[in-house]
C-alpha positions in Angstrom: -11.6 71.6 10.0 -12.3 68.7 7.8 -9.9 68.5 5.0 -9.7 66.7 1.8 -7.1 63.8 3.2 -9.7 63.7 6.1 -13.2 63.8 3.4 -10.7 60.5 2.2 -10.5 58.4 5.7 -13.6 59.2 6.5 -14.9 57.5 2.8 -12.5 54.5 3.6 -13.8 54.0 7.3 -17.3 54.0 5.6 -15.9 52.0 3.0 -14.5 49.4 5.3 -17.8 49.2 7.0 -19.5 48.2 4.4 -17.6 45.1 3.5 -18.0 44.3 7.1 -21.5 44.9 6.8 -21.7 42.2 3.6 -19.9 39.4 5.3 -22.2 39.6 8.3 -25.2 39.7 5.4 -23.4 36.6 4.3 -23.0 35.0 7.5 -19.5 35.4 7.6 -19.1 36.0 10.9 -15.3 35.0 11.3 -14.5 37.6 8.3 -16.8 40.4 9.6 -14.5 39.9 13.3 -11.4 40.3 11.3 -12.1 43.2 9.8 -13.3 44.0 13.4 -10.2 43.5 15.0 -8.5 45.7 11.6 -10.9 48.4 12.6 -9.5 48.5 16.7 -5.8 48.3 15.6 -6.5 51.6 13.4 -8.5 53.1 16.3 -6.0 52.3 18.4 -2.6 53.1 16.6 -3.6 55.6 14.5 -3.8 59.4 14.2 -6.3 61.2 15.9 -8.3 62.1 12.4 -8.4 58.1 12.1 -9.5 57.6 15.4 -12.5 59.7 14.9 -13.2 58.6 11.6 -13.3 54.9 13.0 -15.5 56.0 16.1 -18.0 57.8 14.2 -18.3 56.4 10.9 -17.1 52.9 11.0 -18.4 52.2 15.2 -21.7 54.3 14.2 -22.3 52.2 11.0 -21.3 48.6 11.5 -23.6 49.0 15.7 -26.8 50.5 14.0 -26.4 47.2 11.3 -26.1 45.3 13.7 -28.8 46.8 16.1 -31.3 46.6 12.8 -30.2 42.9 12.6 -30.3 41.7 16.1 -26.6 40.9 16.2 -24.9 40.4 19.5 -22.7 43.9 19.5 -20.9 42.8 22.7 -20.0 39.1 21.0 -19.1 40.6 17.7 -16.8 44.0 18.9 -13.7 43.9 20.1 -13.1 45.7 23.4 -11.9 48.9 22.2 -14.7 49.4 19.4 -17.4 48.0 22.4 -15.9 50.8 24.9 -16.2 53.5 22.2 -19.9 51.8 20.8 -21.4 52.1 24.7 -19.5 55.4 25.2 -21.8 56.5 22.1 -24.5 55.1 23.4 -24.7 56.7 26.6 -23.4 60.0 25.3 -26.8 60.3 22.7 -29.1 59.4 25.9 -30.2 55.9 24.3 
């Protein structure tokens, strides 16, 4: 049951997504990593409704970006969100 705390993180996640998604427009890679690596310690240390939230709206997001774009996923994520990105990928038969 989606509640209206959880209708909040998943805004922020999208949110947060789409200021990683302007420094890549900008070219700013080394910002765009940094929110990266912001993104894995929340999927990693935080509650389960953040953990999902992260997975599917901020991993979902910031790959099919970077799919569009021709961005190196695997270069770009960090390990966690690149394990959760491929387990995506091969989950929706891509």
């Amino acid at each position: 049951m989606i509640t209206h705390d959880n209708r909040n993180i998943y805004k922020m996640a999208q949110h947060f997504a789409e200021v990683t998604k302007a420094f890549l427009i900008r070219g700013n890679v080394r910002k765009a990593k940094q929110c990266m690596q912001i993104a894995e310690r929340f999927f990693i240390h935080g509650s389960k409704e953040i953990q999902y939230a992260i997975a599917n709206v901020y991993v979902y997001s910031i790959s099919k970006f970077m799919e569009v774009h021709h961005c190196n996923i695997k270069a770009l994520f960090p390990q966690k969100l690149q394990k959760e990105y491929y387990k995506q990928i091969n989950t929706s038969g891509l």
